[in-house]
N, C-alpha and C positions, 0 to 999 in steps of 0.2 A: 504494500500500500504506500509506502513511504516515498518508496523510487518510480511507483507510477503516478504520486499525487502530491508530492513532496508539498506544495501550497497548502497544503491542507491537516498540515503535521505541523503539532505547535513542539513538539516535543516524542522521545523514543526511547524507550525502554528496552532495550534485549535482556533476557533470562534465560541463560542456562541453554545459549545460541550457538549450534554449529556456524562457524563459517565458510555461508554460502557460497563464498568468492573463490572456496574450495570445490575443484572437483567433486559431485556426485560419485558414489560409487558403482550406479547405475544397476541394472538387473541382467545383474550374471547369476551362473546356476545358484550360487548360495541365498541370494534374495530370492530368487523364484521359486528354493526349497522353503525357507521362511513364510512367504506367502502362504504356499501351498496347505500348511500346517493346521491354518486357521478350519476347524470343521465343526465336532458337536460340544454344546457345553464344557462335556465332559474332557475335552480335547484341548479347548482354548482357557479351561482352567489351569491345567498340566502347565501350556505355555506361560497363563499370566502369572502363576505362582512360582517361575522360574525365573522371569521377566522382572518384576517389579520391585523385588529386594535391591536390583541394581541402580535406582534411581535413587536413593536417597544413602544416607551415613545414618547408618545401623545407628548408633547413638540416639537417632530423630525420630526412631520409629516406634512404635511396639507391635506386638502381630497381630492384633485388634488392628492397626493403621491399615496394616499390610495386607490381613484379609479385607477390608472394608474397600480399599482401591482395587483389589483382583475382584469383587461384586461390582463393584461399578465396571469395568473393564468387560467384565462380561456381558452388560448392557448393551455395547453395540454389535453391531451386524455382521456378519462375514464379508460381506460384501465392503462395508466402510473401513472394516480392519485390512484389504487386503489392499482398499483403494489409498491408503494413509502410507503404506508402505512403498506400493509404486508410485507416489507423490515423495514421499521420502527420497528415495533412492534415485530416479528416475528424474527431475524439474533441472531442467536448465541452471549454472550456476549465475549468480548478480552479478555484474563484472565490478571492478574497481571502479571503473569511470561512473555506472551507477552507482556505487554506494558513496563516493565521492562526492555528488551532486546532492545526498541529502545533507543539506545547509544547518538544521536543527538541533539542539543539543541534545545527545545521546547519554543515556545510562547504561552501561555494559555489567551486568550481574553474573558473575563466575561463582559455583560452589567451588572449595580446593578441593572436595572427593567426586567432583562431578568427572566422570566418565564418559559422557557423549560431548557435552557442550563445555571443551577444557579451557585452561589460563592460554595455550597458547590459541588457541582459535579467539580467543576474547583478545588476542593482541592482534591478529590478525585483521578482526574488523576494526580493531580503534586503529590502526596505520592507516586505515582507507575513508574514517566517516571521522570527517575536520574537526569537529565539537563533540569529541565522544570523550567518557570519561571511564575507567574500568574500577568496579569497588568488587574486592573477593570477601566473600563469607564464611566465614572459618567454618569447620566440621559439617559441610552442608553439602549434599550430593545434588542431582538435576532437579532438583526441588523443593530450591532456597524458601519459593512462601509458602509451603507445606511446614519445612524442618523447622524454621524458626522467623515465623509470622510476623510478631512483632518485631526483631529486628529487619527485615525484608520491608516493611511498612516507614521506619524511621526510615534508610536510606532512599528508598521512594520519595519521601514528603521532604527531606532536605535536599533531593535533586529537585524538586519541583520549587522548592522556597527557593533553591539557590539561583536559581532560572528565572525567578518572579512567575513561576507561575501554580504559585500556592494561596 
């Protein structure tokens, strides 16, 4: 939205953001076994409960979190989970020169135990977006406002105050 409508962005948040500027990994056979995977309940529980430990620092969680996100998980479709994945894997990457163009100040959120969306990918986009700033989250994996809400919420509200636009 930013890079097709940048007039319309007072401000931008990334959280726990691959850098798109990076090659896709595109769907070779191990994505399209992945894909494949998604089938009955009992199936795509197997996977979320394999799945979703990885997103956060143990520390943040308890198995009560952990089951309660693998039920919600199972709420969507076969179909949305397999279209999420080949939009993952598969989308065009931003170039520089777009992500360049977004003029806006940016908030770059890194957990340090984040796994998918790492410190160097969060450096990667602040070399390329002019007004970006990168804050890291101690002990917090891909899911800084799950693990620790209230701090995730101050660094929001003081990038927005810092910016005048609190």
């Amino acid at each position: 939205f930013a890079v097709r409508y940048p007039d319309r962005v007072l401000a931008l948040v990334l959280t726990s953001s691959g850098a798109a500027a990076l090659p896709p990994k595109g769907l070779d056979d191990d994505v399209r076994e992945s894909i494949s995977r998604y089938g009955t309940k009992e199936e795509n529980r197997a996977l979320f409960e394999a799945a979703v430990p990885r997103y956060f620092d143990a520390l943040n969680v308890t198995l009560e979190d952990l089951d309660n996100f693998v039920e919600t998980a199972l709420l969507a479709t076969n179909p949305a989970l397999r279209g999420t994945l080949e939009t993952l894997y598969a989308s065009p990457p931003i170039s520089r020169e777009e992500y360049a163009a977004i003029k806006t100040p940016t908030l770059i959120i890194v957990g340090t135990h984040d796994p998918f969306g790492t410190f160097d990918q969060a450096v990667v986009l602040s070399d390329v977006l002019p007004k970006s700033k990168i804050t890291v989250m101690a002990r917090c994996g891909h899911s800084p406002m799950w693990e620790k809400p209230i701090e995730f919420v101050k660094v929001l509200a003081d990038f927005l105050e810092d910016n005048g636009l609190k």
